[in-house]
C-alpha positions, -999 to +999 in steps of 0.1 A: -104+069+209-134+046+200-154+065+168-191+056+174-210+049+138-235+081+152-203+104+158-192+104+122-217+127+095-228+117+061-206+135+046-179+131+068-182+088+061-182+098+018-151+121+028-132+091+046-138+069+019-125+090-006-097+100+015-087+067+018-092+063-018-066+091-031-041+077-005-043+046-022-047+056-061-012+078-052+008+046-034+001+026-067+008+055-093+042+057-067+048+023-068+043+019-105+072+044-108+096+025-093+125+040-071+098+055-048+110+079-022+101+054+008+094+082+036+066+095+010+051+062+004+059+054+039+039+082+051+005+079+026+007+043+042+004+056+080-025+081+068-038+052+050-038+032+078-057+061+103-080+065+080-089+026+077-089+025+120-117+053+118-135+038+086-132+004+104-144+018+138-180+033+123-183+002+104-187+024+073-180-001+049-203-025+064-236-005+050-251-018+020-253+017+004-217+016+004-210-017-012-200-007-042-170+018-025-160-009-003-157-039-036-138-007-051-112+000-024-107-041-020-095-039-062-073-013-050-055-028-022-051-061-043-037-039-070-012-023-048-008-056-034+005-071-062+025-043-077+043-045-046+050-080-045+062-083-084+086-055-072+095-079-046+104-107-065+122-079-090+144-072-062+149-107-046+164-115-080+181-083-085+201-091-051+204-130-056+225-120-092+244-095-070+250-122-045+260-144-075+284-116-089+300-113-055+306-150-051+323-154-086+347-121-074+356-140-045+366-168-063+386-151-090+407-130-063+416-165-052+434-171-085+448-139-090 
């Protein structure tokens, strides 16, 4: 269903943004934990995403008055972004030693 920019309230745009907001202050306080249970995460990231479709949709963050939320929301994203990568490359190299482990196994069963 197509939100038209005259559909959604004042208040109701300020509510969105902030919604949006929380969602994404809570993924990066979950992802700086570590060990996140994935279906929560999982879950703030489908809300997130509604949220963006109807924010996107009445072209909220495209109003000057609202500049400032939208520079603030971009840090946010960008923060989770790269919390989530470094965790990324923190697993990569957690599996490539495990890969390296297994491989050296392997080759000492040969022997034994």
């Amino acid at each position: 269903m197509k939100v038209r920019n005259a559909d959604i309230i004042p208040d109701e745009k300020t509510y969105l943004l902030d919604e949006l907001q929380s969602l994404l202050e809570e993924q990066i306080r979950l992802t700086h934990r570590g060990n996140l249970p994935n279906n929560h995460f999982e879950l703030l990231s489908r809300k997130a995403v509604l949220i963006v479709e109807k924010i996107k949709q009445a072209k909220i963050l495209q109003r000057p008055e609202f500049e400032n939320r939208r520079k603030h929301l971009q840090k946010l994203y960008q923060q989770l972004s790269l919390i989530i990568a470094a965790q990324k490359a923190d697993i990569t190299e957690r599996i490539s030693r495990v890969r390296k482990a297994k491989k050296t196994m392997r080759a000492y069963r040969n022997y034994i």
